[in-house]
C-alpha positions as CSV (number, residue, x, y, z in Angstrom):
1,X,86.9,99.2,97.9
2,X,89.3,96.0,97.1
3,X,89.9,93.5,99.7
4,X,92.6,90.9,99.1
5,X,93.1,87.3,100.9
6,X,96.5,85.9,100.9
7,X,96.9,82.6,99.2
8,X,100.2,81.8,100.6
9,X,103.0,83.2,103.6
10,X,106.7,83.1,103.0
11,X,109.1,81.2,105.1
12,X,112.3,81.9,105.9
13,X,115.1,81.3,108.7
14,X,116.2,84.7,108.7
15,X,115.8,87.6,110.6
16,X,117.6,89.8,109.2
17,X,116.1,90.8,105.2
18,X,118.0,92.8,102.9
19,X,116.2,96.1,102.1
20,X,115.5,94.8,98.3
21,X,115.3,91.9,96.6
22,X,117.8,93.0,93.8
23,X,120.4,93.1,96.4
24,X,119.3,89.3,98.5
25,X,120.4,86.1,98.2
26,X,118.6,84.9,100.7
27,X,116.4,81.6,100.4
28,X,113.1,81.0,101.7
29,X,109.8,78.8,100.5
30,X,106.4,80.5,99.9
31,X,104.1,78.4,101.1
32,X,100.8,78.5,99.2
33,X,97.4,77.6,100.4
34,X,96.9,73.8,99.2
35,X,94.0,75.1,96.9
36,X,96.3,76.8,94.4
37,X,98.6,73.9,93.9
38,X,97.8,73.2,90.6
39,X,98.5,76.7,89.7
40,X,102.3,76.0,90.3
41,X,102.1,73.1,87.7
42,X,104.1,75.2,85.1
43,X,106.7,77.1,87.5
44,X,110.3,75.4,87.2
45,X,113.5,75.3,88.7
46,X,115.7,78.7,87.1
47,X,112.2,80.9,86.6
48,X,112.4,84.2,88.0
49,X,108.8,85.1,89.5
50,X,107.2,88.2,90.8
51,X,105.9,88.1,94.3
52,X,103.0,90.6,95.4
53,X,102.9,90.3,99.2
54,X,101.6,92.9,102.5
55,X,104.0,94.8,104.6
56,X,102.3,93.6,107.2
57,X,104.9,94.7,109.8
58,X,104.6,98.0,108.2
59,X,103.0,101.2,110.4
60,X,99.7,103.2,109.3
61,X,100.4,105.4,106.4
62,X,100.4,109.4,107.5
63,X,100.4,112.1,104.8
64,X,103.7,113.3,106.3
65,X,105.2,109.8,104.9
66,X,104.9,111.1,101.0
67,X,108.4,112.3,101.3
68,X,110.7,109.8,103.1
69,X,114.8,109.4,103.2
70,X,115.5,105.7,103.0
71,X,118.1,104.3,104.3
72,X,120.7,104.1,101.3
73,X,120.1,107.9,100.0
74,X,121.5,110.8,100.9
75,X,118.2,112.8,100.8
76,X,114.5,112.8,101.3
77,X,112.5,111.5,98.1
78,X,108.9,110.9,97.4
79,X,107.5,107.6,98.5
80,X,106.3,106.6,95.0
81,X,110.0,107.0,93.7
82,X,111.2,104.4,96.3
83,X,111.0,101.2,98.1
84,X,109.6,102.0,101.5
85,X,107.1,99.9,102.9
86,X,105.7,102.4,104.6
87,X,103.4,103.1,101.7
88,X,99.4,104.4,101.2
89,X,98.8,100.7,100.7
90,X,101.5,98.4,101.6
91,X,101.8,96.3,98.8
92,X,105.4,94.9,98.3
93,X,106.9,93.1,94.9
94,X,109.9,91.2,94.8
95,X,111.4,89.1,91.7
96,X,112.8,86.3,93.0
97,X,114.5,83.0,91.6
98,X,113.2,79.7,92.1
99,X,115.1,77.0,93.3
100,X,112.4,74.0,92.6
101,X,108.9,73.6,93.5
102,X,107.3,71.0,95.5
103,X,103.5,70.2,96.2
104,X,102.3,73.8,97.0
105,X,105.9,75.3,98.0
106,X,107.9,77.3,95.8
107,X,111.7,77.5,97.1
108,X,113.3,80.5,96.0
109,X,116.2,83.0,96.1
110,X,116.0,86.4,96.5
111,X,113.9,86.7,99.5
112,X,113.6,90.6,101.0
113,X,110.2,89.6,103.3
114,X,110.3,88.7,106.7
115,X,108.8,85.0,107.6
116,X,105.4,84.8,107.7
117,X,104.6,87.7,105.3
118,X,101.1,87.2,103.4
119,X,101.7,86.6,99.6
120,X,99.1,87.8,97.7
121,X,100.1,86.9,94.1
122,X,102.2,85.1,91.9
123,X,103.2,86.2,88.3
124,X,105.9,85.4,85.9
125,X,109.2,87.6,85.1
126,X,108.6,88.5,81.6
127,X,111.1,90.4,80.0
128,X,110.8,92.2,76.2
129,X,111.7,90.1,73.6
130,X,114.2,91.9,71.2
131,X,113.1,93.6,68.2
C-alpha cells in the first residue's frame, strides 16, 4: 500500500474550473509547505510544470464508473481513456505555466483545480528534443 502527504494546496479565486487544463487560463498560486522551499530554487518565470494533485472533491470509485460519458463527448468511453476525476485513485495532472515564484508559492496559469486541492508533486514539462 502507498500513502501520499501533500506538500502544498492550490489557491485560486475561482469557482468555476475549466474541465482541463489544456483548455484554462485561469491563475492561481500553489502554495507549498515552507519545508520544500528550496526545492523551487530552480523553477522560473515562463516554465511549464506538471502538477500531481487529489480529486479530493471526487466521490468513491464504483466498478460501474470504468465506462463514463464526459461531458464534451458524444458517448460513453473507458475511464482510463479520459479525464474524469472520478477515477480508481483520484490522482489529477495538470501542466501549467508559471507566472513567477516567490518564497514557497508558485503563481501559475493554467489552473483546472478547485482552491484548496492537495498537491502532491511537482515535476518539470520536458518535451523530446529533436533528432
Amino acid at each position: 500500500m502507498y500513502g501520499f502527504s501533500p506538500i502544498g494546496f492550490v489557491e485560486t479565486a475561482e469557482t468555476k474550473v475549466p474541465r482541463h487544463w489544456s483548455v484554462s487560463d485561469v491563475k492561481g498560486r500553489l502554495v507549498l509547505d515552507k519545508a520544500y522551499e528550496k526545492g523551487l530554487c530552480d523553477i522560473k518565470p515562463g516554465d511549464r510544470i506538471i502538477v500531481l494533485f487529489v480529486f479530493h472533491k471526487s466521490p468513491a470509485f464504483e466498478e460501474n464508473l470504468l465506462v463514463q460519458k464526459p461531458p464534451h463527448k458524444n458517448r460513453p468511453m473507458g475511464v482510463f481513456s479520459i479525464c474524469s476525476p472520478i477515477r480508481p485513485n483520484p490522482v489529477g495532472l495538470s501542466v501549467l505555466t508559471v507566472d513567477k515564484v516567490e518564497n514557497n508559492v508558485i503563481h501559475v496559469t493554467g489552473i483546472d483545480m478547485f482552491d484548496q486541492t492537495p498537491i502532491i508533486d511537482i515535476k518539470p514539462f520536458i518535451t523530446p528534443e529533436p533528432d
